[in-house]
C-alpha positions in Angstrom: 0.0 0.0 0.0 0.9 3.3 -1.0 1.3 5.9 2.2 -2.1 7.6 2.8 -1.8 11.4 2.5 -4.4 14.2 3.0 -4.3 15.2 -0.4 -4.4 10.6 -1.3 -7.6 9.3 -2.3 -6.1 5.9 -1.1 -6.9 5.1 2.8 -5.4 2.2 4.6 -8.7 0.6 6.4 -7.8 -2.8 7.4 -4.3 -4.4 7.6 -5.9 -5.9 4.3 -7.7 -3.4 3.0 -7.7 -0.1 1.8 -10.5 2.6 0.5 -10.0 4.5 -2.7 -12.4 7.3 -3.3 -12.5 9.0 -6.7 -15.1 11.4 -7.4 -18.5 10.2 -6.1 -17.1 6.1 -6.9 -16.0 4.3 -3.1 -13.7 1.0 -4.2 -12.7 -1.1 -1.5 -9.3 -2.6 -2.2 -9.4 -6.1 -0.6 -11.8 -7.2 2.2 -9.1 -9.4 4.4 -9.7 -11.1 7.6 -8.3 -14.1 9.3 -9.3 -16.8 12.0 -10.4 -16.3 14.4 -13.5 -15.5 13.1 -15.6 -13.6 16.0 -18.4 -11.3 15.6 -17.8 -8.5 16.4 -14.7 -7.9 16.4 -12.9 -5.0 16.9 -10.5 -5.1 14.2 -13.2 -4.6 12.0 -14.5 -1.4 13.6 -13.0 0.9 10.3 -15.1 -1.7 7.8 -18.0 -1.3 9.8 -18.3 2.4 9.2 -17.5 2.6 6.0 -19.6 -0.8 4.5 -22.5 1.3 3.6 -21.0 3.5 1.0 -19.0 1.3 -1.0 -19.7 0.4 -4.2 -17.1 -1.9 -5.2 -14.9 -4.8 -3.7 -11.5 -5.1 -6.0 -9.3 -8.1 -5.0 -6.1 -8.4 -5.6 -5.3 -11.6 -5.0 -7.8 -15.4 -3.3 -6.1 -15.7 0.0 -7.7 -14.6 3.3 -5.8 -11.6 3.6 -7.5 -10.6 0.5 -11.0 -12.1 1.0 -11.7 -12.9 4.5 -13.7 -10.1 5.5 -16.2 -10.2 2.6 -19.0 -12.5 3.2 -18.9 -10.8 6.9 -19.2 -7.4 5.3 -22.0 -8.7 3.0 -24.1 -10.7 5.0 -23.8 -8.5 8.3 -22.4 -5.1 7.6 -24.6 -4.4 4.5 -22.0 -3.7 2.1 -23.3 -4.0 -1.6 -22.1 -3.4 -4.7 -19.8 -5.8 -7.4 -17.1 -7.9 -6.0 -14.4 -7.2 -9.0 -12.0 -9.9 -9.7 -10.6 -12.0 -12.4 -12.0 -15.4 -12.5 -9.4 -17.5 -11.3 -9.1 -15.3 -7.8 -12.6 -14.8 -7.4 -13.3 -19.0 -7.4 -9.9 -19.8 -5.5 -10.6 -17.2 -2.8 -14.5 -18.6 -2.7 -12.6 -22.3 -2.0 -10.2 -20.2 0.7 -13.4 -18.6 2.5 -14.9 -22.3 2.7 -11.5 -24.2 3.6 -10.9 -21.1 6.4 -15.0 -21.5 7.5 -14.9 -25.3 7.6 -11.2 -25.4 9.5 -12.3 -22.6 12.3 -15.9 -24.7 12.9 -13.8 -27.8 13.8 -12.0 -25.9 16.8 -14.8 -23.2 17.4 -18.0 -21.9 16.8 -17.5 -19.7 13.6 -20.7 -16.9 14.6 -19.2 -14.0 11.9 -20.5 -15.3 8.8 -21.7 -18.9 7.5 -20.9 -21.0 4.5 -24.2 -19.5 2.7 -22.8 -15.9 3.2 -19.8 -17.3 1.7 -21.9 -18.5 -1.7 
């Protein structure tokens, strides 16, 4: 990530995320998250207030650190708008998010998001 300046339209929001705001268009840049997966959870806090207004999801890449945050955000935080992704990184991180789901629920109860916010 670039450094975020006053005059940047490029905010570092999650450890795995950043917000890019050009004009009146909100792109979240990655959605990331990892185990464990509790609801809520603090580290989420700067998604949380800024799910509402974005209007697109651009991933960078299928791992968690890219995707983990994004059924959460969808199901539970309301964030809408296109997930943008080429093909092979949209269905590998859909396999990560159901791997990381099905892993956590054999040590703990996974209560942030369940395998049908994943589909």
């Amino acid at each position: 990530y670039g450094a975020a300046t006053p005059d940047s339209p490029l905010s570092p929001l999650l450890p795995h995320a950043a917000l890019l705001e050009l004009d009146d268009i909100t792109l979240l840049l990655d959605c990331g998250w990892a185990p464990p997966f509790t609801s809520p959870s603090p580290a989420l806090d700067p998604l949380r207030a800024v799910a509402g207004s974005v209007d697109a999801v651009l991933l960078s890449h299928p791992g968690m650190a890219s995707v983990g945050a994004l059924p959460y955000a969808r199901a539970r935080l309301g964030m809408g708008g296109e997930v943008l992704a080429p093909f092979p990184i949209y269905r590998l991180g859909h396999m990560a998010l159901y791997d990381a789901h099905q892993e956590a629920a054999e040590s703990e109860e996974v209560e942030a998001f369940s395998l049908d916010d994943v589909d």
